[in-house]
C-alpha positions in Angstrom: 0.0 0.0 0.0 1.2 3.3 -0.8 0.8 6.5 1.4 -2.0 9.1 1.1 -1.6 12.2 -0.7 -0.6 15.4 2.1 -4.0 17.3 0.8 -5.9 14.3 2.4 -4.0 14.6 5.7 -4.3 18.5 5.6 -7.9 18.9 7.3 -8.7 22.1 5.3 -7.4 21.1 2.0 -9.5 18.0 2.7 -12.9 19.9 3.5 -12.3 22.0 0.5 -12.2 18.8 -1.7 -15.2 17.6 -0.5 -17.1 20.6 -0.8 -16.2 21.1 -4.4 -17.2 17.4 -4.9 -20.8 17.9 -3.2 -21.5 20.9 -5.5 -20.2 19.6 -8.4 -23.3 19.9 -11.0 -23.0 18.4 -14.5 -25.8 18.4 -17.1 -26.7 15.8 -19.6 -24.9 13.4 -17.6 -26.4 9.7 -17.2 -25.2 7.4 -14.3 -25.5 3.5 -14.5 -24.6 1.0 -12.2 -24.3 -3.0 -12.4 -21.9 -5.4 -11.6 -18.3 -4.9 -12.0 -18.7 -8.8 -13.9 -21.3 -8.0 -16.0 -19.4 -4.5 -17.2 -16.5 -6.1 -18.1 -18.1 -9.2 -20.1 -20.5 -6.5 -21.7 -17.6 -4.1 -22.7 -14.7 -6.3 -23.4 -12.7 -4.4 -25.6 -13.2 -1.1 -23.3 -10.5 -2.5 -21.0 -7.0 -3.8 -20.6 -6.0 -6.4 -18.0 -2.3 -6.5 -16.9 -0.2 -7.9 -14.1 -0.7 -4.8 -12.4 -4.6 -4.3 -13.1 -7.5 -3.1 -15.1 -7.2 0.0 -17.4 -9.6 1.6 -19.6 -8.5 2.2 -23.2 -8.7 5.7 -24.3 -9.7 4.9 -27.6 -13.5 4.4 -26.6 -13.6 7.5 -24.8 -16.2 10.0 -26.2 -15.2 13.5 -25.7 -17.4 16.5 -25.6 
């Protein structure tokens, strides 16, 4: 395990992050949620396993 980042052990720092995160808004966005099986079998070629874990390929990334 590696160590946390100093902005988590900074209490303020910290607060600020999570209060940019609960009033983050973002329109036209759609949130789904299943399995983390049935997302990778359903989106095979979105991912790369390695020795050292599971990446998403950029190439299937649509950009706005």
């Amino acid at each position: 395990m590696g160590s946390p980042s100093s902005a988590y052990l900074q209490k303020e720092r910290y607060e600020k992050m999570v209060k940019k995160a609960e009033n983050f808004n973002v329109k036209n966005i759609e949130v789904k949620y299943n399995s983390f099986e049935y997302i990778i079998e359903q989106h095979k070629s979105d991912f790369i396993l390695s020795y050292n874990g599971l990446y998403c390929c950029q190439r299937n990334v649509q950009r706005i």
